[in-house]
mmCIF file of the N, C-alpha and C atoms, coordinates in Angstrom:
data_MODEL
# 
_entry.id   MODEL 
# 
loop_
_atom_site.group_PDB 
_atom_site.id 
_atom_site.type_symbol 
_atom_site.label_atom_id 
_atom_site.label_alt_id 
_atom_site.label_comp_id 
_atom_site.label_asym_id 
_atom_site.label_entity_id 
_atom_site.label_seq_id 
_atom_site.pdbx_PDB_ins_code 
_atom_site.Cartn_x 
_atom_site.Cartn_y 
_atom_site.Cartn_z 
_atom_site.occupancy 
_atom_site.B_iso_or_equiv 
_atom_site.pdbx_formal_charge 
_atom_site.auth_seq_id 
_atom_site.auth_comp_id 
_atom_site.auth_asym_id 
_atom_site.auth_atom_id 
_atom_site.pdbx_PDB_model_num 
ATOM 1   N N  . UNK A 1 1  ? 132.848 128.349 94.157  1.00 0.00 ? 1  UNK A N  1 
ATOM 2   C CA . UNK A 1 1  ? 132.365 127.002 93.920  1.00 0.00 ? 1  UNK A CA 1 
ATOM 3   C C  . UNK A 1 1  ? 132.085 126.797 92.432  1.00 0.00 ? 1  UNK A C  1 
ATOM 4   N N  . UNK A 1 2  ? 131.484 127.828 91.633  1.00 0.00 ? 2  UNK A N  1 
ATOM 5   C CA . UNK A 1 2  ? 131.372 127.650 90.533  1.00 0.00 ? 2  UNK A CA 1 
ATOM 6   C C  . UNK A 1 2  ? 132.355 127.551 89.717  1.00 0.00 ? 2  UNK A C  1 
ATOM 7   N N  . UNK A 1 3  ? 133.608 128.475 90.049  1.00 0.00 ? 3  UNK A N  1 
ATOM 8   C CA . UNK A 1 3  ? 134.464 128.358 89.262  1.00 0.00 ? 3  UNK A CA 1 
ATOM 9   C C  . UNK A 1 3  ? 135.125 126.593 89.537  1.00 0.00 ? 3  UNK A C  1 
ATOM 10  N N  . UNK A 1 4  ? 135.473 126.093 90.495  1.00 0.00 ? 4  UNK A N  1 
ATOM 11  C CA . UNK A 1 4  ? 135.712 124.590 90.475  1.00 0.00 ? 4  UNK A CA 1 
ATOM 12  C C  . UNK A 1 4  ? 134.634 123.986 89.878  1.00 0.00 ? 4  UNK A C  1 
ATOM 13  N N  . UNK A 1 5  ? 133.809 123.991 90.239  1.00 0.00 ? 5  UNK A N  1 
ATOM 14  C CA . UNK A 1 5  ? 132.678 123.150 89.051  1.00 0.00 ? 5  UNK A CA 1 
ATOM 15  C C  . UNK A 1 5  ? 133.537 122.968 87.515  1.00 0.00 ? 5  UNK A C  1 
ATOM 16  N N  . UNK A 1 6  ? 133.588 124.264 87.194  1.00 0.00 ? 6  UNK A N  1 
ATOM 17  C CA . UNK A 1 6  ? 134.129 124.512 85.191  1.00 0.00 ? 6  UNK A CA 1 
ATOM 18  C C  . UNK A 1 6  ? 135.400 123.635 85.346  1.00 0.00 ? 6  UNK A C  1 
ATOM 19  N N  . UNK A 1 7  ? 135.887 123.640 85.827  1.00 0.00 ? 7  UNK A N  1 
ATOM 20  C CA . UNK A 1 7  ? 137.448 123.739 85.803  1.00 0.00 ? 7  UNK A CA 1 
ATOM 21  C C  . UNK A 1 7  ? 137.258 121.623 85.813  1.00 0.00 ? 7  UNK A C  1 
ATOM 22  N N  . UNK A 1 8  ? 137.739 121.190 84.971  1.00 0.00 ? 8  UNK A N  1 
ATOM 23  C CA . UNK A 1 8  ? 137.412 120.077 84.570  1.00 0.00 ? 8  UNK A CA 1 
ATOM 24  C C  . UNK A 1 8  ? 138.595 118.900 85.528  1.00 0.00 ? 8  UNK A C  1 
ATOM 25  N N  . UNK A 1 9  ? 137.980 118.025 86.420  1.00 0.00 ? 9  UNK A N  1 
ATOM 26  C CA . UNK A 1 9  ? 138.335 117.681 87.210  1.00 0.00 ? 9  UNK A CA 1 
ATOM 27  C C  . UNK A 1 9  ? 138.548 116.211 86.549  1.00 0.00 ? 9  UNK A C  1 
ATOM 28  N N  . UNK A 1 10 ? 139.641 115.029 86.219  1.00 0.00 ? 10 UNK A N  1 
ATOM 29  C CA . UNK A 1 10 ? 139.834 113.646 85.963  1.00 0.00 ? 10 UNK A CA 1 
ATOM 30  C C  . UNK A 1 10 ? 139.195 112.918 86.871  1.00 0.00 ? 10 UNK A C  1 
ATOM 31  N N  . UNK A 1 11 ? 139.552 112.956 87.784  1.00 0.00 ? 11 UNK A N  1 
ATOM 32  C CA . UNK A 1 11 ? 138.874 112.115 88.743  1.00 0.00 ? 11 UNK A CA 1 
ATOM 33  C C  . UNK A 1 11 ? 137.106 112.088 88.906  1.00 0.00 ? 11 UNK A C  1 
ATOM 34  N N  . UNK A 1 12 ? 137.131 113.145 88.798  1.00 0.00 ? 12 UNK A N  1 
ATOM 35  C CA . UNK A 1 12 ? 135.069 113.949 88.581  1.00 0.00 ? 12 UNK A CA 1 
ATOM 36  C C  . UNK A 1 12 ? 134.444 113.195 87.208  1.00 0.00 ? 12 UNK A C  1 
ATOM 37  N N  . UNK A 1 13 ? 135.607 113.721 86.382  1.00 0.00 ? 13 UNK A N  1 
ATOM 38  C CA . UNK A 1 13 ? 134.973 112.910 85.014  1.00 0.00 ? 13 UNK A CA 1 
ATOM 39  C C  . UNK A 1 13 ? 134.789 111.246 84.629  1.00 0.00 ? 13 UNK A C  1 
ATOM 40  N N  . UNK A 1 14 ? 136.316 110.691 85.984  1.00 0.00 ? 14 UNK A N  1 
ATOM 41  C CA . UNK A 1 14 ? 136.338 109.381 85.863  1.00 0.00 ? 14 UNK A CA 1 
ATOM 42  C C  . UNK A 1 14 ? 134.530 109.157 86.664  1.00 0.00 ? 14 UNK A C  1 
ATOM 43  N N  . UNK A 1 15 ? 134.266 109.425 87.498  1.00 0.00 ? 15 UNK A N  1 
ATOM 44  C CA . UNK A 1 15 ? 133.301 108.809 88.065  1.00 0.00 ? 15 UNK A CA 1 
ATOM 45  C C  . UNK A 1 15 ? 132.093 109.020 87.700  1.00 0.00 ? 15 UNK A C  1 
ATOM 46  N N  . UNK A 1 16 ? 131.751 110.107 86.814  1.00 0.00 ? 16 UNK A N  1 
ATOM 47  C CA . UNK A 1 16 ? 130.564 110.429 86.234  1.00 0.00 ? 16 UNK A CA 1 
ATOM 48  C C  . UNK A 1 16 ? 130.909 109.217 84.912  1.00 0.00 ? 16 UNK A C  1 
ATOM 49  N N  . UNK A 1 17 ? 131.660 109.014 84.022  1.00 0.00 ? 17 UNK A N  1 
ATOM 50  C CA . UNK A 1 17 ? 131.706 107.707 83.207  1.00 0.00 ? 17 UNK A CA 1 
ATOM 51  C C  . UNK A 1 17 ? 131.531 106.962 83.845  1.00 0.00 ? 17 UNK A C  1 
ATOM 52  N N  . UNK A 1 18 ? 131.694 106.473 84.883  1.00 0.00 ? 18 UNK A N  1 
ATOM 53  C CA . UNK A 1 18 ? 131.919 105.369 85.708  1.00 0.00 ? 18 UNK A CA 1 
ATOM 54  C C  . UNK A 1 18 ? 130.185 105.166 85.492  1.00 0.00 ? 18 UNK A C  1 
ATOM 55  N N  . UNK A 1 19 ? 129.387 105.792 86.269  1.00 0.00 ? 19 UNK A N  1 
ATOM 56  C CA . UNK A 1 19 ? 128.037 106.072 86.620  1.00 0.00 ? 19 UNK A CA 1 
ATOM 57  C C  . UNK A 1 19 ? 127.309 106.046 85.536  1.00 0.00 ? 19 UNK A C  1 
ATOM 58  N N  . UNK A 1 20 ? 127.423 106.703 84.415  1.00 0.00 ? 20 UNK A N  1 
ATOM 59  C CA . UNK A 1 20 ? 126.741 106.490 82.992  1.00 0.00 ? 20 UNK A CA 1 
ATOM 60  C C  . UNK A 1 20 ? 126.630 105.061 82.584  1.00 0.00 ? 20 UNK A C  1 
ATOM 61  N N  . UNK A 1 21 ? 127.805 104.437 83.001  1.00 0.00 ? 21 UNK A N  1 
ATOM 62  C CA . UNK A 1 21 ? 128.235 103.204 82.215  1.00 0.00 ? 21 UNK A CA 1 
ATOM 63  C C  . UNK A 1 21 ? 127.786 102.004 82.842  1.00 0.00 ? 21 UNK A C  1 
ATOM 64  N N  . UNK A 1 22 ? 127.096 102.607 84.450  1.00 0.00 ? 22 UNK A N  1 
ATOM 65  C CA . UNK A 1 22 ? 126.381 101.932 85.060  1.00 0.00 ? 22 UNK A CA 1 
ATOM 66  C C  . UNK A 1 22 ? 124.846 101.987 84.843  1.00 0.00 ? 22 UNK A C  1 
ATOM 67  N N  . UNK A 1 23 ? 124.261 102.687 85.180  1.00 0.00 ? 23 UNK A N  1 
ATOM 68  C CA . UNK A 1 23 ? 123.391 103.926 84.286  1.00 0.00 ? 23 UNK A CA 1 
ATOM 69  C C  . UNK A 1 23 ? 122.606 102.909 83.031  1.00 0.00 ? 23 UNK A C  1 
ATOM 70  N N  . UNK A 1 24 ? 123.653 102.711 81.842  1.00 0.00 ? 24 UNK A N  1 
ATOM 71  C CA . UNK A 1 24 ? 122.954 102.274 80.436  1.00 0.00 ? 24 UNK A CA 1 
ATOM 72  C C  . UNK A 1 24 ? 123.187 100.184 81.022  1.00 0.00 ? 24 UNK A C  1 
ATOM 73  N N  . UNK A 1 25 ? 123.254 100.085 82.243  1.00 0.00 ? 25 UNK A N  1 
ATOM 74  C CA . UNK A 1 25 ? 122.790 98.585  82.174  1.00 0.00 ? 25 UNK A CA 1 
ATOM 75  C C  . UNK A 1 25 ? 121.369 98.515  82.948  1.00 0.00 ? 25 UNK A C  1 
ATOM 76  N N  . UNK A 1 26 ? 120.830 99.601  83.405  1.00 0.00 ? 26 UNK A N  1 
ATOM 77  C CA . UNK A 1 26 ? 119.724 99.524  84.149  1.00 0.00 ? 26 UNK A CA 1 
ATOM 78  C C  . UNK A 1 26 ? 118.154 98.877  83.293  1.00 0.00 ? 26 UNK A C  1 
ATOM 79  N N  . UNK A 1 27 ? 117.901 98.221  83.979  1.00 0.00 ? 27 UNK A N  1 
ATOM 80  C CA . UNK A 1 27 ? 116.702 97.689  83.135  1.00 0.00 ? 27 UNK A CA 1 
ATOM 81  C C  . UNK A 1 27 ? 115.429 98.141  83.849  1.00 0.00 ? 27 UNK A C  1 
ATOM 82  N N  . UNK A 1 28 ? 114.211 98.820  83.660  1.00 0.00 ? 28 UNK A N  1 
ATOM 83  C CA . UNK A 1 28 ? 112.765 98.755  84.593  1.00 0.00 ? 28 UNK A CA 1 
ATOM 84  C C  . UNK A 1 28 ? 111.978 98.069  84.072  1.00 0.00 ? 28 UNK A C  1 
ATOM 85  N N  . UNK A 1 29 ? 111.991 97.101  84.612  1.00 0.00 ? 29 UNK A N  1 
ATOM 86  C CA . UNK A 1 29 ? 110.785 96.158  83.908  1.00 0.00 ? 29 UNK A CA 1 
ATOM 87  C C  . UNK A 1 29 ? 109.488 96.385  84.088  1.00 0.00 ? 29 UNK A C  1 
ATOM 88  N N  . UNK A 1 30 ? 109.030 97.289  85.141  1.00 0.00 ? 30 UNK A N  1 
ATOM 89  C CA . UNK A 1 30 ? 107.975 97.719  85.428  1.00 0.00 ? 30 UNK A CA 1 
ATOM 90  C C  . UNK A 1 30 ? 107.689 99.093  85.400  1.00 0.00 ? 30 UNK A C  1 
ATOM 91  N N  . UNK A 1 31 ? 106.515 99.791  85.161  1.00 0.00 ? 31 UNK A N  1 
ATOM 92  C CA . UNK A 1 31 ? 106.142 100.770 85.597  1.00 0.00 ? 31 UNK A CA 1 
ATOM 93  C C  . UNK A 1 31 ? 104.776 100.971 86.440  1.00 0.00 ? 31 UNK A C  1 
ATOM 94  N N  . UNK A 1 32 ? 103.785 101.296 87.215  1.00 0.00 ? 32 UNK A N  1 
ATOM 95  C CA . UNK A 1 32 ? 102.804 101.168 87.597  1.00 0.00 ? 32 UNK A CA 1 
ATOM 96  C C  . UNK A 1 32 ? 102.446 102.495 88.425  1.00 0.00 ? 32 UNK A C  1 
ATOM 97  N N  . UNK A 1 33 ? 101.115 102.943 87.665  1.00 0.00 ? 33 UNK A N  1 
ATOM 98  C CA . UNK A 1 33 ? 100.689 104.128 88.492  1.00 0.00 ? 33 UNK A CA 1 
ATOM 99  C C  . UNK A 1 33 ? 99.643  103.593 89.327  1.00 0.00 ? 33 UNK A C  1 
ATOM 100 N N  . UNK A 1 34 ? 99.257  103.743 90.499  1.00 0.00 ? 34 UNK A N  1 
ATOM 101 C CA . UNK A 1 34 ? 98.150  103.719 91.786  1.00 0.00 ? 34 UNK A CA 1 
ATOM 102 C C  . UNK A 1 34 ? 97.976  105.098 91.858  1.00 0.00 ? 34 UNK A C  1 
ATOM 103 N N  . UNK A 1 35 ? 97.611  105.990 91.336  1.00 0.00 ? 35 UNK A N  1 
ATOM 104 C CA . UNK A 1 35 ? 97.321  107.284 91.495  1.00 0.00 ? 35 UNK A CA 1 
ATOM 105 C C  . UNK A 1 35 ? 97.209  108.172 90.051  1.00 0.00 ? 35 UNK A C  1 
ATOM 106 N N  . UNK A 1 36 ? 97.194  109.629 90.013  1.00 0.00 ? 36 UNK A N  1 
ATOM 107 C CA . UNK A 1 36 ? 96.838  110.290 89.206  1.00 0.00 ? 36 UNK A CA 1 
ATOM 108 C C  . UNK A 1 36 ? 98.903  110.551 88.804  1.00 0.00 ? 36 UNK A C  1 
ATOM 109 N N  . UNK A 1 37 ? 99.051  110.639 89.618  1.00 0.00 ? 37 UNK A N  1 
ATOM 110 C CA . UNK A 1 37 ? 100.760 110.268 89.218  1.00 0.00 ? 37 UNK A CA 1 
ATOM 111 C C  . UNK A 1 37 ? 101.561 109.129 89.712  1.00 0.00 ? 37 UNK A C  1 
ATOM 112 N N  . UNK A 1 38 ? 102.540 108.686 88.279  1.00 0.00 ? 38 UNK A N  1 
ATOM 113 C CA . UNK A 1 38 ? 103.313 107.293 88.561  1.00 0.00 ? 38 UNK A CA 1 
ATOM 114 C C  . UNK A 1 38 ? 103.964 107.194 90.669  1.00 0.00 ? 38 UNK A C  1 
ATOM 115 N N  . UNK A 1 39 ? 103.811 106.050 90.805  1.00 0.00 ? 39 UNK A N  1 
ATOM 116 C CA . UNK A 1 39 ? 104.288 105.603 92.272  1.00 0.00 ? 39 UNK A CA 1 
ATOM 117 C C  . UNK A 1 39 ? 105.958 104.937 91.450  1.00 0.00 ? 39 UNK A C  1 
ATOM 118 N N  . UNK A 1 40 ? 106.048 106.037 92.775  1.00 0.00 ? 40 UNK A N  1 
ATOM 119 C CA . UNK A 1 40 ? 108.042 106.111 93.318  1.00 0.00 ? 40 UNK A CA 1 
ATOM 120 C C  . UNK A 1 40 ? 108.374 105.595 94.335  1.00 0.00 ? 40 UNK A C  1 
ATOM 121 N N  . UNK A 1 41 ? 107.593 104.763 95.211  1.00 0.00 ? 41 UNK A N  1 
ATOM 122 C CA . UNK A 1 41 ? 108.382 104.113 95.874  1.00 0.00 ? 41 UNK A CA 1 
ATOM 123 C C  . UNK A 1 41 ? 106.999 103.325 96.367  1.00 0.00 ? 41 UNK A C  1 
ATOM 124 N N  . UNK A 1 42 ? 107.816 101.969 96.872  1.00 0.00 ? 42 UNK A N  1 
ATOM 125 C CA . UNK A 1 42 ? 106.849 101.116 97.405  1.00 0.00 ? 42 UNK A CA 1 
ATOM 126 C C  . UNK A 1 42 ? 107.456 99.873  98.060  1.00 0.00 ? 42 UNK A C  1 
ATOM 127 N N  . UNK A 1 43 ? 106.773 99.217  99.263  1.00 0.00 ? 43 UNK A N  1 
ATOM 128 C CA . UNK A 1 43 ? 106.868 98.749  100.188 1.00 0.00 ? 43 UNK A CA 1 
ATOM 129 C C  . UNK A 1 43 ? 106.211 96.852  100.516 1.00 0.00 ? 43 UNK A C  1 
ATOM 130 N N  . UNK A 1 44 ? 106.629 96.197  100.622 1.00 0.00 ? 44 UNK A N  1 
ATOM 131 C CA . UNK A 1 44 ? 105.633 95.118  101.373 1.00 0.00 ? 44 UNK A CA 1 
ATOM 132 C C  . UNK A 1 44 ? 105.331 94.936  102.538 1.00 0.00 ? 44 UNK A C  1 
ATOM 133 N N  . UNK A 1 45 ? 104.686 95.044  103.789 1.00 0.00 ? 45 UNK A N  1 
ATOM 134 C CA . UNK A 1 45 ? 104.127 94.585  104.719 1.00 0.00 ? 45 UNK A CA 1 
ATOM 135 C C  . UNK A 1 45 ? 104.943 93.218  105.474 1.00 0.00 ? 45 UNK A C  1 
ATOM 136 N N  . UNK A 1 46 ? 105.290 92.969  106.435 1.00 0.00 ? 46 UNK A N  1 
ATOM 137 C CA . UNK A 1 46 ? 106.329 91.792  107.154 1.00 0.00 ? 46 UNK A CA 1 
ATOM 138 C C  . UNK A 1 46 ? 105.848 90.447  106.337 1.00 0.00 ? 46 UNK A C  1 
ATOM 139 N N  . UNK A 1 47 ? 103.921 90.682  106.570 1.00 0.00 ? 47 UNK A N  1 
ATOM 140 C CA . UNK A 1 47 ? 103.334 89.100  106.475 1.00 0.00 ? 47 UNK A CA 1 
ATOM 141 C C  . UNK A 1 47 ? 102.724 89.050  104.694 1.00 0.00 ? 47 UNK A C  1 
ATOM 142 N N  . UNK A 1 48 ? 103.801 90.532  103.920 1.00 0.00 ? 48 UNK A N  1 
ATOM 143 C CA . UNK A 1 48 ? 102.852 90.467  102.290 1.00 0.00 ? 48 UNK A CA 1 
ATOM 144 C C  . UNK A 1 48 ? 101.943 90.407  102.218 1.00 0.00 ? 48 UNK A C  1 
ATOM 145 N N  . UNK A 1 49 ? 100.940 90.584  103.344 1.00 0.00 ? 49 UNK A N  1 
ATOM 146 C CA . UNK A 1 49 ? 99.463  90.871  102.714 1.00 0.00 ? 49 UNK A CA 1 
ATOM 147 C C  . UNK A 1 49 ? 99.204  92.346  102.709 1.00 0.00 ? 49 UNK A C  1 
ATOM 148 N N  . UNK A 1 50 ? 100.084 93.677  103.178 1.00 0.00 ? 50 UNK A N  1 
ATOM 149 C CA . UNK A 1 50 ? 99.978  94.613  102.473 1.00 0.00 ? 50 UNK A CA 1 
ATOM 150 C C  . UNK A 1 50 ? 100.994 95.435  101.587 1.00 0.00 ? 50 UNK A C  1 
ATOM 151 N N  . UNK A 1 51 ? 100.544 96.153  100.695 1.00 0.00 ? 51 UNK A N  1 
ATOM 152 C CA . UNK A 1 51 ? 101.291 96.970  100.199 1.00 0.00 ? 51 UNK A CA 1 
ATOM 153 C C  . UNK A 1 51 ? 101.262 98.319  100.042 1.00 0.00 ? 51 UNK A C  1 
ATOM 154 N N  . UNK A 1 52 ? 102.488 99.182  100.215 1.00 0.00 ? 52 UNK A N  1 
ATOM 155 C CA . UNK A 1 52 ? 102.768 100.475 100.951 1.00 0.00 ? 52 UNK A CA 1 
ATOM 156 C C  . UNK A 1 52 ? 102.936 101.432 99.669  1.00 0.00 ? 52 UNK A C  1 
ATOM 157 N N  . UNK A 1 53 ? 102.414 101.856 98.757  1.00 0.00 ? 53 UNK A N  1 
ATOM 158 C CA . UNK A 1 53 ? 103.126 103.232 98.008  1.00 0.00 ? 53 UNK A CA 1 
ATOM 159 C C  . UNK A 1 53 ? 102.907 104.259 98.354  1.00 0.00 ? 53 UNK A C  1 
ATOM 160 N N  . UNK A 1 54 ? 104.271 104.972 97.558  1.00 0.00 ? 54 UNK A N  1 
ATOM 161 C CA . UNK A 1 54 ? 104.155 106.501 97.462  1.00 0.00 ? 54 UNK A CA 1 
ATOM 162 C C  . UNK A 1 54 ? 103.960 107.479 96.245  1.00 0.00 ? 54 UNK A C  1 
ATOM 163 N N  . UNK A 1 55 ? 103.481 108.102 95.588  1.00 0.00 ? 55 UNK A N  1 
ATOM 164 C CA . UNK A 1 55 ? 103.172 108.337 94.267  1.00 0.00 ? 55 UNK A CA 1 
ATOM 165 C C  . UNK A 1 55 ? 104.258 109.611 94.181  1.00 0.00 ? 55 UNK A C  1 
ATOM 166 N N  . UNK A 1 56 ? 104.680 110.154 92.973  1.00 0.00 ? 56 UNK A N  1 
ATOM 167 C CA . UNK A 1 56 ? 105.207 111.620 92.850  1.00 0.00 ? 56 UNK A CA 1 
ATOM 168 C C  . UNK A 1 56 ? 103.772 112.844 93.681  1.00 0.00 ? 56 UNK A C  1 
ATOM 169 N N  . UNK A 1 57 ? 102.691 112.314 93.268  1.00 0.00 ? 57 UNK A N  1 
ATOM 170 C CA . UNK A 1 57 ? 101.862 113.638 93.838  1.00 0.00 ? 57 UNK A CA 1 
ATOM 171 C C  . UNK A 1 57 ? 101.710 113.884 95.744  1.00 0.00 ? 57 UNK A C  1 
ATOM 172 N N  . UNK A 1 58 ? 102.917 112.713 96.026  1.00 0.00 ? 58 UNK A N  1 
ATOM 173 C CA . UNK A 1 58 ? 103.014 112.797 97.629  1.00 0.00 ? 58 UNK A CA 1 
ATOM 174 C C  . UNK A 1 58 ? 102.335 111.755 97.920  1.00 0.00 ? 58 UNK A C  1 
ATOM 175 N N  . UNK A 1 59 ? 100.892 111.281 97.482  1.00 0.00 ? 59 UNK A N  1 
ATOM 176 C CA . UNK A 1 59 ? 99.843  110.583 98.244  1.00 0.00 ? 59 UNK A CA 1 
ATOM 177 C C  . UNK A 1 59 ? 100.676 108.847 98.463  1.00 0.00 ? 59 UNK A C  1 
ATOM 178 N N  . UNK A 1 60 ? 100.536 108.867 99.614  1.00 0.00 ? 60 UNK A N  1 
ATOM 179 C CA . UNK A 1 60 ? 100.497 107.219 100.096 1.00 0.00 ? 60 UNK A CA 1 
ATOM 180 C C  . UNK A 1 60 ? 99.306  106.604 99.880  1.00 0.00 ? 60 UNK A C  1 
ATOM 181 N N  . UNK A 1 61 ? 99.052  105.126 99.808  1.00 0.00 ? 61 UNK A N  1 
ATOM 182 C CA . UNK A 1 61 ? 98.178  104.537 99.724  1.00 0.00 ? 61 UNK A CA 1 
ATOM 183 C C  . UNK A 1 61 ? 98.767  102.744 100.260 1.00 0.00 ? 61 UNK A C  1 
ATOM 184 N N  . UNK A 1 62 ? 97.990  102.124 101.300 1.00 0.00 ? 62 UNK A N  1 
ATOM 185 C CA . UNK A 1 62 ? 97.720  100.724 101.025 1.00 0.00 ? 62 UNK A CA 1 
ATOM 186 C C  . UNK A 1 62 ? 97.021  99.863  100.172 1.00 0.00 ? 62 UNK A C  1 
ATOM 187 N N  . UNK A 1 63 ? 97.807  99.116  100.007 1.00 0.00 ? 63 UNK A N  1 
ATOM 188 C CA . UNK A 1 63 ? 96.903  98.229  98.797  1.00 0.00 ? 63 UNK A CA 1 
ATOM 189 C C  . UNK A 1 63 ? 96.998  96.393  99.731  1.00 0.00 ? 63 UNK A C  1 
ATOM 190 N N  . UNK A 1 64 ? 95.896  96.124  99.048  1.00 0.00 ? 64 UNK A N  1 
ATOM 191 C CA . UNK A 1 64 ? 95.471  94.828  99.655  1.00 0.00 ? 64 UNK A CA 1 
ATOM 192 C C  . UNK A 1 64 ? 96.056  93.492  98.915  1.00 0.00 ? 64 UNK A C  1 
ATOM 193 N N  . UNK A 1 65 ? 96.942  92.522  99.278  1.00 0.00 ? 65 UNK A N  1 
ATOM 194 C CA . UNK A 1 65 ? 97.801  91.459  98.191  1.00 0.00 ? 65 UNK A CA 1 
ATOM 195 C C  . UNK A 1 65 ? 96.950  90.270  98.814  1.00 0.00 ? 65 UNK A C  1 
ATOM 196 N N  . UNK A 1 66 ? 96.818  89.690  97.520  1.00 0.00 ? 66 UNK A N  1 
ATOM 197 C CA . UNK A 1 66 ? 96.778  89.938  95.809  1.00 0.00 ? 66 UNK A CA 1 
ATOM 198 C C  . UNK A 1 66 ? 95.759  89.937  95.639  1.00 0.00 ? 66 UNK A C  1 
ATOM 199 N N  . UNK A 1 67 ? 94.619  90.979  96.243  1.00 0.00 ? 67 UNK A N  1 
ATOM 200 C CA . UNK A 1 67 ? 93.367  91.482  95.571  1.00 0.00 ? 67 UNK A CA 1 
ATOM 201 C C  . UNK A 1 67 ? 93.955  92.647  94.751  1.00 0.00 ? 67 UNK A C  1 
ATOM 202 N N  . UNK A 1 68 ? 94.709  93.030  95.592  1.00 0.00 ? 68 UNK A N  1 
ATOM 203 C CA . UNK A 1 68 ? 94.815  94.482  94.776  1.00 0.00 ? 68 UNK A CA 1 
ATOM 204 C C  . UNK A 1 68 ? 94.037  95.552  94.971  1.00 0.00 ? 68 UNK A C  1 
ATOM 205 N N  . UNK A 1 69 ? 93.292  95.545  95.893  1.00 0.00 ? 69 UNK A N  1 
ATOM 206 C CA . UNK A 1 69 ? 92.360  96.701  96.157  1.00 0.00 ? 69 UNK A CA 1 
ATOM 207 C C  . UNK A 1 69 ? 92.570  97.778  97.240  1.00 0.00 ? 69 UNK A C  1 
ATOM 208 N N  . UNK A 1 70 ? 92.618  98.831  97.248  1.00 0.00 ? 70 UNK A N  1 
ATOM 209 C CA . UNK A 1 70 ? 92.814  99.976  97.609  1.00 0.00 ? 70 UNK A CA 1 
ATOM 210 C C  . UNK A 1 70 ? 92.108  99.708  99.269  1.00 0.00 ? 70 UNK A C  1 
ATOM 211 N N  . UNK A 1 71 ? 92.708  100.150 100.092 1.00 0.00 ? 71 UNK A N  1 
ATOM 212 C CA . UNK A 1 71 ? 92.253  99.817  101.518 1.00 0.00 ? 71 UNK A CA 1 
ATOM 213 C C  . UNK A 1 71 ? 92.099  101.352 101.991 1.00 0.00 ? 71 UNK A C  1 
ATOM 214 N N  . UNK A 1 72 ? 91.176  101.476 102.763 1.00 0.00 ? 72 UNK A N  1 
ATOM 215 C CA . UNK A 1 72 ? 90.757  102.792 103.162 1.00 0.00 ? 72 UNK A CA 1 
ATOM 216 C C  . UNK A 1 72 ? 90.868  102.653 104.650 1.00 0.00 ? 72 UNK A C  1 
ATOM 217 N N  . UNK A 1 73 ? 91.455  103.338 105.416 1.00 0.00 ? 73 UNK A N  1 
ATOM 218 C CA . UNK A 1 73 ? 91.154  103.480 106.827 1.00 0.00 ? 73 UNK A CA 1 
ATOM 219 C C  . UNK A 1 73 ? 90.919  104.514 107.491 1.00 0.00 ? 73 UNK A C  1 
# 
């Protein structure tokens, strides 16, 4: 397997350019931590009055819209 890895593939290389070139149009307009580490993924609720993250340190949390306050259950 490794040796195909090296061995320089056109088609492999077309699509990794392909992907870069997609890649440098990405914009994040946001960043936002709810935790001691940045949140990677997040959610709205059917009726938007809650909101669902997940942080890198694992922890989930609800949050309350648009108070914004941390909901404990």
């Amino acid at each position: 397997a490794r040796i195909e890895r090296a061995r320089p593939d056109p088609e492999r290389a077309s699509k990794i350019q392909s992907l870069h070139k997609r890649l440098r149009t990405f914009c994040n307009y946001c960043s936002q931590v709810g935790d001691e580490r940045p949140v990677s993924v997040c959610q709205f609720a059917a009726n938007s009055k809650l909101l669902a993250t997940g942080s890198w340190s694992g922890l989930c949390k609800l949050w309350s819209v648009p108070e914004c306050k941390e909901k404990r259950l």
